[in-house]
N, C-alpha and C positions, 0 to 999 in steps of 0.2 A: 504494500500500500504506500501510496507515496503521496504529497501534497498535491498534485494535478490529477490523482484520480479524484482527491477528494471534492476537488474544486468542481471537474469535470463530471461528479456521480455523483453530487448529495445525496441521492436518494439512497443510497446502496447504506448507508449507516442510519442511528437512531438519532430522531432530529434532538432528542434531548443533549445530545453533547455537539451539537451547533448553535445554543442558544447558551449562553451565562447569564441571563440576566441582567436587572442595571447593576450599576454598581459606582459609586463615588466616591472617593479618597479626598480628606482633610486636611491638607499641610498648613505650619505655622508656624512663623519663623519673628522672633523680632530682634531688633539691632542697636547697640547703643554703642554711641561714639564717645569714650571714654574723653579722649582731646583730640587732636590734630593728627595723631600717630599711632592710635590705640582703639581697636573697635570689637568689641565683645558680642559675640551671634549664639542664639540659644533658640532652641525647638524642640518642632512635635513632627512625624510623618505619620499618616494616620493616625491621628489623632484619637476618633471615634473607633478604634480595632475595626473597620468593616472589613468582612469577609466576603470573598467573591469565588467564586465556582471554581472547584479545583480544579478543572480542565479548560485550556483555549474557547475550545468553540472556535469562530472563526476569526477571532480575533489574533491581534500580533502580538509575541514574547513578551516583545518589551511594554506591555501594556500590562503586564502581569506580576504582580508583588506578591512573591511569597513568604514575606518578613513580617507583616504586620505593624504593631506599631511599633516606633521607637523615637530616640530622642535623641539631641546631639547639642555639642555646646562647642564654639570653635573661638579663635582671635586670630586680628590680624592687627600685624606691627607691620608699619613703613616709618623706617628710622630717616627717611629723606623727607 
């Protein structure tokens, strides 16, 4: 089975793993600029944990998060 049969034979499979659902993801991100040379960034990705159908459907890879939520905290320095 390959991606061009699938494209080309929907019918040949169960329409249920061509359909995921909606599905919409929560990012949030805010930034504070300590001074002139010092900027502190702090989040959320999914925010809400939404889960979304563990198989493609016909959708692309890269549209596909299998981490759930998480968070992250970063800085950036420009000493010039």
């Amino acid at each position: 089975m390959t991606i061009r049969d699938f494209i080309t034979n929907p019918d040949r499979y169960d329409p249920v793993y061509r359909e995921t659902g909606d599905y919409a993801r929560h990012d949030f991100t805010v930034r504070y600029n300590v001074n002139d040379q010092l900027t502190l960034r702090t989040g959320v990705v999914n925010a809400f944990d939404a889960e979304q159908a563990s198989w493609l459907g016909t959708t692309l890879y890269s549209n596909f998060d299998p981490f759930g939520r998480r968070f992250f905290v970063g800085l950036n320095y420009r000493p010039w």
